[in-house]
C-alpha positions in Angstrom: 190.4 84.3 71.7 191.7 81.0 73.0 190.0 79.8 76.0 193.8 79.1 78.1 194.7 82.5 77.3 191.2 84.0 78.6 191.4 81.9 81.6 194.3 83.2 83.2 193.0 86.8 82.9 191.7 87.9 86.7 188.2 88.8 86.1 185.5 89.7 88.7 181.8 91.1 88.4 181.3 94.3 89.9 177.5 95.8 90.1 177.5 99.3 89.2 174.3 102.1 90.0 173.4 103.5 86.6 173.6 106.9 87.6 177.5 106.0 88.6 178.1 104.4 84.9 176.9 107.5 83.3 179.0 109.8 85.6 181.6 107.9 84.7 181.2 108.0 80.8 180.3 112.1 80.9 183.9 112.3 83.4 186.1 110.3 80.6 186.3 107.2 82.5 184.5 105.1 80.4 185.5 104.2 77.0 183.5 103.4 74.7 183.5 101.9 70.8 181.8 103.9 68.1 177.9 104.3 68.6 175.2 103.4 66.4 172.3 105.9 67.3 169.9 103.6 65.7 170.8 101.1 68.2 170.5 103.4 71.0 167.4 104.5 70.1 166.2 101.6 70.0 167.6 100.4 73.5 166.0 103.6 75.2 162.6 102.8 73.4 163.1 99.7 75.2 163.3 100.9 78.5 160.5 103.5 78.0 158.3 101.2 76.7 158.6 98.6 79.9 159.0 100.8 82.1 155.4 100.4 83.9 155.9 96.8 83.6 159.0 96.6 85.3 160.1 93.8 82.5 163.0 95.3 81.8 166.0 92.9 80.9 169.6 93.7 80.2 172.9 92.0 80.1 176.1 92.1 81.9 178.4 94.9 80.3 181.5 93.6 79.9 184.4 95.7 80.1 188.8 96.1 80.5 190.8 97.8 83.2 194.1 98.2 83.2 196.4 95.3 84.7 197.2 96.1 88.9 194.1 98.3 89.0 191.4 95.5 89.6 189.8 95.2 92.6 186.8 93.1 94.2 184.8 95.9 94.8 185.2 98.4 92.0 187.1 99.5 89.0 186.9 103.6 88.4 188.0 103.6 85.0 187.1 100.8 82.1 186.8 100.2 78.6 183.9 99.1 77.8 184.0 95.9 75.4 180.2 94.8 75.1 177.6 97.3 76.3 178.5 100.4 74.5 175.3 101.2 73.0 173.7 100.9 76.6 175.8 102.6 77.9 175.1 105.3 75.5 171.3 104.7 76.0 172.1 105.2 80.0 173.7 108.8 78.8 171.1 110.0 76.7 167.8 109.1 78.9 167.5 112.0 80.5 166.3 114.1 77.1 164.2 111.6 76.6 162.3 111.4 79.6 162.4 114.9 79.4 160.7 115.0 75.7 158.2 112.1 77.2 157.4 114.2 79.9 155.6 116.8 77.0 153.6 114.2 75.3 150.6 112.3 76.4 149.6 111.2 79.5 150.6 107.0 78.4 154.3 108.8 78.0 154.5 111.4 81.1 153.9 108.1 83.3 156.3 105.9 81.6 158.9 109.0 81.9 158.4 109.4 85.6 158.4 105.4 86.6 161.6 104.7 84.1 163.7 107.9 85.7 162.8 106.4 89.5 163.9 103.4 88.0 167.4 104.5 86.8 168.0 106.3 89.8 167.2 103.3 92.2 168.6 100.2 89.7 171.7 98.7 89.2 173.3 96.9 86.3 176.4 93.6 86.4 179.9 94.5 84.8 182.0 91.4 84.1 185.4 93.5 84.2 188.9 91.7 83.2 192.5 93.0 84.0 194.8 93.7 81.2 193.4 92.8 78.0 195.4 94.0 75.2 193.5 96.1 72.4 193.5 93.2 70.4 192.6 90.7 73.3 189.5 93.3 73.8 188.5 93.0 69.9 188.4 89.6 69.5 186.1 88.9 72.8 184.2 91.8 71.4 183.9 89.6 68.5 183.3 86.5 70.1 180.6 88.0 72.0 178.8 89.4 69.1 179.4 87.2 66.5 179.5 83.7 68.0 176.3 83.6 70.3 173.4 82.0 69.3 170.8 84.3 68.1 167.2 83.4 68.8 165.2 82.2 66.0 163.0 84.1 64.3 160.2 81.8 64.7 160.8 81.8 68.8 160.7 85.3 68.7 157.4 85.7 66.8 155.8 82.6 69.1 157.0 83.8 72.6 157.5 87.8 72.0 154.5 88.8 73.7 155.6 92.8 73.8 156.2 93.3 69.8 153.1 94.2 68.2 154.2 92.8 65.0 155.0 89.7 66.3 152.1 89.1 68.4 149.8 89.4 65.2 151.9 87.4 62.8 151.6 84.7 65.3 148.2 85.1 65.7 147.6 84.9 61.8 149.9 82.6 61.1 147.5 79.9 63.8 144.3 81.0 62.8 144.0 81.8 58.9 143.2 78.3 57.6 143.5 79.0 53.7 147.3 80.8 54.7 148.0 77.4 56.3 146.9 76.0 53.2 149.0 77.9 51.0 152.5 77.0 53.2 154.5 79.3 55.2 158.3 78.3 55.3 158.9 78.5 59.2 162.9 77.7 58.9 164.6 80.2 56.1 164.2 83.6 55.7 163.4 83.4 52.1 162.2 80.8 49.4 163.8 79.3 46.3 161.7 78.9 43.2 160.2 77.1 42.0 161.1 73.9 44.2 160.0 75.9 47.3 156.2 76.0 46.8 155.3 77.3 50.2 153.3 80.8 49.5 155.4 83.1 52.4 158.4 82.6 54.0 157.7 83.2 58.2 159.8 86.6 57.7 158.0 88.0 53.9 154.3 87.3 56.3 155.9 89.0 58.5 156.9 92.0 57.1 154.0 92.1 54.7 151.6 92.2 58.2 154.5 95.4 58.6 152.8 97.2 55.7 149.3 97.5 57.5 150.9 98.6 60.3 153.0 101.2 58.4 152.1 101.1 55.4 156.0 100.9 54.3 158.2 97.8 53.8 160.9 98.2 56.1 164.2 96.2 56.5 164.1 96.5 60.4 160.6 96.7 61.0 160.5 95.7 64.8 161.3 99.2 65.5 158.9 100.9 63.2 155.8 99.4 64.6 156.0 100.4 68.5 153.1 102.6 68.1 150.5 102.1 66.0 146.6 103.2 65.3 144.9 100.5 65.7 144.3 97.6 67.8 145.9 94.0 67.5 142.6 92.9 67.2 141.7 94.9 64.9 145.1 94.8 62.3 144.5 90.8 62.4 140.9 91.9 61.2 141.9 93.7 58.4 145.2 90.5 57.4 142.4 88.2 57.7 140.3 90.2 55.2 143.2 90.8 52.7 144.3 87.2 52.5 140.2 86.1 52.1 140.2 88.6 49.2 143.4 87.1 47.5 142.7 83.5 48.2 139.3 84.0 45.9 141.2 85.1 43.3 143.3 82.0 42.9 143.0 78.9 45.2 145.5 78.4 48.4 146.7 75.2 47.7 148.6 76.5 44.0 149.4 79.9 44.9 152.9 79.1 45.6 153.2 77.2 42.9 155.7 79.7 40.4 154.7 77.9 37.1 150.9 78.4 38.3 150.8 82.0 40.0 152.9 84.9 39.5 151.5 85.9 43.1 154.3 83.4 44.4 157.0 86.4 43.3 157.3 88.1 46.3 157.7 91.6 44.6 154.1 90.9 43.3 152.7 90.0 46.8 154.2 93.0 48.0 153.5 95.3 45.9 149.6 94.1 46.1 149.7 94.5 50.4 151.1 98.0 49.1 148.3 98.8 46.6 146.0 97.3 49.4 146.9 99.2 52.1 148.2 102.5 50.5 147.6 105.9 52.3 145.5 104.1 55.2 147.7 103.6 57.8 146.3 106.7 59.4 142.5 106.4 58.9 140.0 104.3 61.0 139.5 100.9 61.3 135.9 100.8 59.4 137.3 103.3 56.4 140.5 100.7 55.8 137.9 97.6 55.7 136.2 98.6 52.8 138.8 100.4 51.2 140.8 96.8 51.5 137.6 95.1 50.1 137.1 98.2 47.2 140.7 97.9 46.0 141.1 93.9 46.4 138.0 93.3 44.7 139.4 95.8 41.6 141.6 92.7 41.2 139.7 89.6 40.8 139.7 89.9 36.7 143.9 89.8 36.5 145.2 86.5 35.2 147.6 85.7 37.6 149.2 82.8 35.5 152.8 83.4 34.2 151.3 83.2 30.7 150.1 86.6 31.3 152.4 88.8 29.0 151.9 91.3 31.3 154.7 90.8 33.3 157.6 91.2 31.1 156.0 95.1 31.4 158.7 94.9 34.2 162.4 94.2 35.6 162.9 90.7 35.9 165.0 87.7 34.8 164.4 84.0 34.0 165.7 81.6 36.6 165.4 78.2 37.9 164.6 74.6 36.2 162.2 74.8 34.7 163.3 78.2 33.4 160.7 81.0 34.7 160.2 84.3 35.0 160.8 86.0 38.3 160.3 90.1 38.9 163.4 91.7 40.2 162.8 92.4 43.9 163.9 96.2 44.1 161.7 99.3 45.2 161.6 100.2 41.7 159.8 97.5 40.0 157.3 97.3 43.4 156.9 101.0 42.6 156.1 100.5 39.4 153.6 97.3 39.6 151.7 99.4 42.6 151.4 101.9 39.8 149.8 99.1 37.3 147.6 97.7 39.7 145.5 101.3 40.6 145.5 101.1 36.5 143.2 98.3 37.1 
């Protein structure tokens, strides 16, 4: 939207109760865009989580009334054009307080502070006068699409909530051979073979995801809000895994792709995998050596691209020079997991 045309739109910010935004939605007189429940689940994790804390944080809604119905005080009926997902959270907290309320005694006290909370807090409404449907798509846009989004190395250095990123942060400072080996701290991923950094800051990331969960996940921020073991004790166990690899070929040429096939990502993968398969549930001493038992398994591969072992899988050859890289699908990881208990 042009900024003239949103200027001379009367706007005001109105502070609604939550309880009175969710009457409102479960009366008709809020509408809302189409939800995305993983979104919302996420959002009401959120505010269970921080409850206790009181560090919880949320932004203005921002919504549309009809034109000649604005008013300094209040708007009764809006549609909502940023906040629809919270507002949906808002809707839905009561069964989950409820279903908190039946499970241990970390949850039953995060369920009673967060619903004193909702019944005593307040959230802003920036609320605008006759926006046309298409006025309200394009700020909804502009809101969305347009804002900055914080990087993803800010959010592993200052997130001090995320398990995840707490650790990686905490590995990423204090492994010295990992430092060695390069982690690429500005793209998501890295472009062999003139990239010859071992990890981008996102594949450590999400590789430190697998001994959490033992999975690779796309979103993983929201699969690791609950975990077995300590911080402490997960950075243990990364620390171990990457002293194990680094002995089987040295830090400073890992990354290198014409050197070691450990540079494919696939391949690191599926080794965390194979490293830390069926342990996410067992204790902290049991994965140690099972880490060390399975890693040390490994030491007699010959990780060079020589090895005529990898054309055993999906791949193609790419780059200048021309070298082999695995395909990167669930498949092929599968598959070299597979190979490496073969071992």
């Amino acid at each position: 939207m042009i900024l003239s045309e949103l200027d001379r739109k009367r706007r005001t910010i109105v502070s609604y109760s939550i309880m009175e935004l969710v009457d409102m939605y479960r009366n008709g007189q809020i509408a809302t865009r189409d939800t995305n429940q993983l979104r919302v689940r996420s959002i009401k994790n959120y505010l269970l989580e921080n409850a206790l804390t009181n560090q919880i944080y949320l932004p203005p809604l921002v919504a549309n009334c009809r034109e000649g119905t604005l008013t300094l005080t209040e708007a009764t009926r809006l549609t909502m054009i940023d906040g629809t997902q919270r507002i949906a959270a808002f809707a839905q907290l009561e069964d989950s307080i409820l279903k908190a309320l039946k499970q241990d005694e970390e949850k039953v006290k995060q369920a009673y502070k967060l619903d004193s909370l909702m019944k005593d807090s307040s959230i802003a409404v920036q609320v605008f006068e006759g926006l046309t449907a298409a006025e309200e798509s394009q700020l909804y846009l502009d809101l969305n699409l347009k804002g900055k989004k914080v990087a993803l190395s800010k959010r592993i250095s200052f997130d001090s909530r995320n398990n995840l990123n707490v650790i990686t942060n905490q590995v990423l400072h204090t492994h010295q051979d990992l430092k060695t080996a390069g982690v690429e701290l500005e793209k998501r991923s890295i472009n062999r073979p003139a990239n010859k950094n071992l990890l981008s800051l996102s594949q450590l990331r999400q590789v430190i995801g697998i001994f959490m969960t033992g999975r690779v996940y796309v979103n993983i921020e929201e699969k690791v809000s609950s975990c077995s073991l300590e911080n402490s004790e997960y950075i243990t166990l990364v620390h171990l895994y990457f002293n194990e690899l680094f002995e089987m070929f040295p830090p400073e040429r890992m990354g290198d792709h014409t050197q070691c096939m450990l540079a494919s990502y696939p391949l690191f993968v599926a080794v965390a995998l194979y490293a830390n398969d069926q342990m996410e549930n067992r204790l902290f001493e049991q994965r140690k050596q099972l880490i060390s038992t399975r890693m040390s398994k490994l030491k007699a591969v010959d990780w060079s691209p020589a090895n005529p072992v990898w054309k055993e899988f999906n791949g193609t050859y790419k780059g200048r020079p021309s070298i082999f890289q695995l395909s990167n699908d669930k498949h092929s990881i599968k598959a070299m997991v597979r190979w490496l208990y073969t071992l």
